[in-house]
C-alpha positions as CSV (number, residue, x, y, z in Angstrom):
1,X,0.0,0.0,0.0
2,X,2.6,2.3,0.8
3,X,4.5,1.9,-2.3
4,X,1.4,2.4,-4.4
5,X,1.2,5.6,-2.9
6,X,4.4,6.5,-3.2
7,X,3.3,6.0,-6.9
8,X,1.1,7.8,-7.1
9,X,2.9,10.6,-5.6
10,X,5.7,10.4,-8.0
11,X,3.7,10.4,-10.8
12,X,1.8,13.1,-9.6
13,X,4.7,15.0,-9.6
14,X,5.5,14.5,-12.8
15,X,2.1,15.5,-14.6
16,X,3.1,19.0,-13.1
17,X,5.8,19.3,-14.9
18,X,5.2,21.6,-18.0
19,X,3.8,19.5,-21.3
20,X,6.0,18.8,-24.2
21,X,5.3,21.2,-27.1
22,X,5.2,20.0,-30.5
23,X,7.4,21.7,-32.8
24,X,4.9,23.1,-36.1
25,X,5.8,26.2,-38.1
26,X,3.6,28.4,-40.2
27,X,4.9,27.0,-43.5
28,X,4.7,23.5,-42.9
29,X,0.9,24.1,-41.8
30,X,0.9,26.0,-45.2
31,X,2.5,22.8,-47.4
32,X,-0.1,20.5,-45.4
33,X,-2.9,22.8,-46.0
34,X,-1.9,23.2,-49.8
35,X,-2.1,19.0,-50.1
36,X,-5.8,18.8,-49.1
37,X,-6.3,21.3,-51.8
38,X,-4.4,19.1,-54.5
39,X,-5.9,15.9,-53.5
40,X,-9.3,17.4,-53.6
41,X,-8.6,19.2,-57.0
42,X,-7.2,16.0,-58.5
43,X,-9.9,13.9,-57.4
44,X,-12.3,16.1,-59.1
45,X,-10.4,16.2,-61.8
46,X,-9.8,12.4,-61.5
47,X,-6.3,12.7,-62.4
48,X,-5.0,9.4,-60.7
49,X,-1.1,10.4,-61.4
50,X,-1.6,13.8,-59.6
51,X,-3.7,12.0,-56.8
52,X,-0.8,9.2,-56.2
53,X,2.2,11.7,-56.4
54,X,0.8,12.7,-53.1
55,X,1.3,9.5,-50.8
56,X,4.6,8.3,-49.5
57,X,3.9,5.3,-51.7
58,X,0.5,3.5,-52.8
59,X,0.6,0.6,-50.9
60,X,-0.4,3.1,-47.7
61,X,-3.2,2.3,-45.2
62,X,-6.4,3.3,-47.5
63,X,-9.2,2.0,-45.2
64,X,-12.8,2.4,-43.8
65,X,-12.7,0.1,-41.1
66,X,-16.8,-1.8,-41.1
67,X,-19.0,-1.6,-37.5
68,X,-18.3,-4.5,-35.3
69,X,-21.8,-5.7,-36.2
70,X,-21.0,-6.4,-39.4
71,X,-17.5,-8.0,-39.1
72,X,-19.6,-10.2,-36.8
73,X,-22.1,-10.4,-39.0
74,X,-19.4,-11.7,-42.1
75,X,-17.5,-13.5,-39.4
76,X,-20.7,-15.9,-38.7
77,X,-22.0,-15.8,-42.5
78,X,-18.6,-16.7,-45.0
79,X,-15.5,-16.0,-42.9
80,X,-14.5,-16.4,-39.5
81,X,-11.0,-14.2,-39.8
82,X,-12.4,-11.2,-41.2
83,X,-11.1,-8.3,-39.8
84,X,-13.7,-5.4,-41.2
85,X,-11.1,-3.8,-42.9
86,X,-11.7,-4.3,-46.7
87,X,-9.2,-5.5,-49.7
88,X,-8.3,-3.0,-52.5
89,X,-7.2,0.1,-50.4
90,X,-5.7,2.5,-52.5
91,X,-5.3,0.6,-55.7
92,X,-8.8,0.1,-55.2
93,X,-9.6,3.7,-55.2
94,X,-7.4,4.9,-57.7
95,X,-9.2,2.3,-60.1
96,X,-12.6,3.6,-59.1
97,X,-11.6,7.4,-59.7
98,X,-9.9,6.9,-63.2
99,X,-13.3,4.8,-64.1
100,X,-15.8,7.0,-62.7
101,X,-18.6,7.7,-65.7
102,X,-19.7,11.0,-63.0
103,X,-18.4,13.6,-61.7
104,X,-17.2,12.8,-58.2
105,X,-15.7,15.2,-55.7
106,X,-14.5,15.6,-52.0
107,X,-15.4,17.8,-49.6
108,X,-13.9,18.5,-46.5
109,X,-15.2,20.7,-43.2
110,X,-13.7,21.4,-40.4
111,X,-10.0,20.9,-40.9
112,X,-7.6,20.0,-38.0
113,X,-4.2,20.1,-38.5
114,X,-1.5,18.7,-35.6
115,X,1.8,18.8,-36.9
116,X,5.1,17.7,-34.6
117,X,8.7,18.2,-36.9
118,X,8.4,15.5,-40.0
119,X,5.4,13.9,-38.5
120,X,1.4,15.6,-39.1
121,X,-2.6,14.7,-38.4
122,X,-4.9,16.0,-40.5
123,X,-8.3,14.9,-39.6
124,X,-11.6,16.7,-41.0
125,X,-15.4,15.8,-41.7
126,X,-15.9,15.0,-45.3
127,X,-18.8,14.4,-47.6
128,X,-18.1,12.2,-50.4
129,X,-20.2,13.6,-53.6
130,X,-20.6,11.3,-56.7
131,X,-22.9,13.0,-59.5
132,X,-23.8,15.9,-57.5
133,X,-25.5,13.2,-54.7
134,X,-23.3,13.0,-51.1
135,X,-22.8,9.6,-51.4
136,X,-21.7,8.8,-47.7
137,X,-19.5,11.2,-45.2
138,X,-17.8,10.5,-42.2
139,X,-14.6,11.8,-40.4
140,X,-11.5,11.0,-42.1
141,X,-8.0,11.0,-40.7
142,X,-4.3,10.9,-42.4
143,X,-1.5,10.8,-41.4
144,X,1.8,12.8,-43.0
145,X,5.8,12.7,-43.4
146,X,7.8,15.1,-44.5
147,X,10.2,13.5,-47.1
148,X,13.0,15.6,-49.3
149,X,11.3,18.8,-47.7
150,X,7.7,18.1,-49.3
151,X,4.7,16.7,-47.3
152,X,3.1,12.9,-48.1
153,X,0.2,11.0,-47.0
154,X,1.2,7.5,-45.4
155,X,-2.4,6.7,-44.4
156,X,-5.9,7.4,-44.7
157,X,-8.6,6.0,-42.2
158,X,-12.5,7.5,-42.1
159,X,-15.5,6.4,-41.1
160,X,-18.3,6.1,-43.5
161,X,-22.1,6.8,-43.0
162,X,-24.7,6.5,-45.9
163,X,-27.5,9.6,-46.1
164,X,-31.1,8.3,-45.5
165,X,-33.1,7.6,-49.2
């Protein structure tokens, strides 16, 4: 008992100490800000080249993770393993954007970005609009590296609700 407190006071002690501060500068905000621009203008413009030259590389986390009601739901029905988060990621999406027969288009609300040196959050609430219809929206989240002085996306993770018909 004693030592638990002890503990306690110890780390007590150490949440007064002051709080690290990340290290972010106006510019980099800038260059991350200027990204979510491109990758909306080149998915609008579905220019898949100008889309990928964004990412660190195109095998990155591309994912909208399902409820835990379905993954139990595919888990009982066909396979036992599933993990809810689907096949295809960004391959997947560059496909469906250099396909698209309709306009299609991004749009993003609320943007939040955390940046600490070489390392950035951007999260924000999107709608995702095929054909002038919001086709589902969510939160989406990515994460960014500064490489050779310019900012990339090494994942992309948002949730995904569908608007009532």
């Amino acid at each position: 008992m004693f030592i638990s407190s002890m503990m306690g006071i110890l780390f007590a002690g150490v949440a007064l100490a002051a709080p690290p501060k990340a290290v972010s500068t106006p510019e980099d905000v800038k260059a991350i800000t200027a990204v979510t621009e491109q990758f909306q203008a080149a998915l609008k413009a579905k220019d898949v080249k100008a889309l990928s030259s964004l990412l660190l590389h195109s095998n990155i986390l591309w994912a909208s993770p399902m409820s835990d009601q379905r993954v139990q739901q595919i888990r009982a029905e066909t396979d036992p393993n599933f993990d809810g988060v689907p096949a295809g990621g960004y391959a997947g999406f560059a496909q469906f954007v250099k396909t698209a027969t309709f306009p299609i288009e991004e749009r993003f609300y609320n943007v939040k970005i955390t940046q600490d040196a070489d390392l950035a959050w951007v999260m924000f609430d999107y709608e995702f609009v095929g054909d002038g219809k919001v086709e589902n929206y969510g939160v989406e989240t990515w994460q960014m590296v500064k490489r050779g002085g310019q900012w990339k996306i090494f994942s992309v993770v948002w949730s995904t609700h569908f608007p009532e018909k």
